[in-house]
C-alpha positions as CSV (number, residue, x, y, z in Angstrom):
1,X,141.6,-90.7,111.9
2,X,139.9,-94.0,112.8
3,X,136.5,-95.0,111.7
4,X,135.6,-95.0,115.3
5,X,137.3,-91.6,116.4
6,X,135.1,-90.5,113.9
7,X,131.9,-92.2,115.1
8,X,133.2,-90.8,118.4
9,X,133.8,-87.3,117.5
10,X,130.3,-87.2,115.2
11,X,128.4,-87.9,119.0
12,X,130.5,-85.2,121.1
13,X,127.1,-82.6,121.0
14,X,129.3,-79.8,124.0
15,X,128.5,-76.5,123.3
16,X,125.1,-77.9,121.7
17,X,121.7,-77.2,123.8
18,X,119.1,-79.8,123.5
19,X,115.1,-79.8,124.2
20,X,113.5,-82.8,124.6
21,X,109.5,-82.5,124.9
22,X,108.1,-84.7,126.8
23,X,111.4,-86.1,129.0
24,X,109.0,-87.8,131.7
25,X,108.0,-90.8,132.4
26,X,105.0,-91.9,134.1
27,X,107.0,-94.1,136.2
28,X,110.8,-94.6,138.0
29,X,111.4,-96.8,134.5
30,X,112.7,-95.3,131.4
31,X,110.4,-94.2,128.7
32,X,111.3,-92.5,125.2
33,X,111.9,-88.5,126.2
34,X,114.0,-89.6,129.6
35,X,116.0,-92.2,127.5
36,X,117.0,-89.2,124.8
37,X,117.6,-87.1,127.8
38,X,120.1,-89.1,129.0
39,X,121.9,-90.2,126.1
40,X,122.0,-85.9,124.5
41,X,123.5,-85.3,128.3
42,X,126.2,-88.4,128.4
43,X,126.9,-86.9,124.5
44,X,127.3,-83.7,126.1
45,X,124.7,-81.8,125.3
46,X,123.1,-79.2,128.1
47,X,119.3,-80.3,127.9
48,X,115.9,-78.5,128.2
49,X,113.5,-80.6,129.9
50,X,109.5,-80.1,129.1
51,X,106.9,-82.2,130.0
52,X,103.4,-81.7,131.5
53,X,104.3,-83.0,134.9
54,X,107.2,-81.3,136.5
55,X,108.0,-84.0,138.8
56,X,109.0,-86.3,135.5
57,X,110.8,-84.0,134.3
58,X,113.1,-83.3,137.3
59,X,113.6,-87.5,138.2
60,X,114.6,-87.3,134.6
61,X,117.0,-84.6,135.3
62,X,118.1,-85.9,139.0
63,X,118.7,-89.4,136.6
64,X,120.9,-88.1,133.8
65,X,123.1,-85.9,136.2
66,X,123.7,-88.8,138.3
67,X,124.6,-90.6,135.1
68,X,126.8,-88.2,133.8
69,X,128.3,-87.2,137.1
70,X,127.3,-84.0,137.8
């Protein structure tokens, strides 16, 4: 195996569920929780959102299916 099918395989997180505290951001940008969000779902984690303001949390979650493609 390759050093970078190993990198590869060592990121594959399906069949992992992830909560990320705090996946909003205040604005349409990309802040810290929204960034991990994104980058756990592209790996291909399922993710729990939680954040204090529902609306971040679903543009966070409207964002990282478009990015993934669901």
């Amino acid at each position: 195996m390759s050093e970078n099918e190993q990198t590869r395989n060592s990121q594959d997180l399906r069949g992992k569920v992830a909560i990320v505290t705090g996946a909003g951001a205040r604005v349409d940008d990309i802040g810290n929780g929204r960034a991990a969000s994104i980058l756990l779902a592209e790996a291909g984690a399922r993710v729990v959102l939680v954040d204090a303001n529902r609306g971040w949390a679903e543009r966070t979650c409207e964002r990282a299916r478009k990015t993934v493609g669901v």
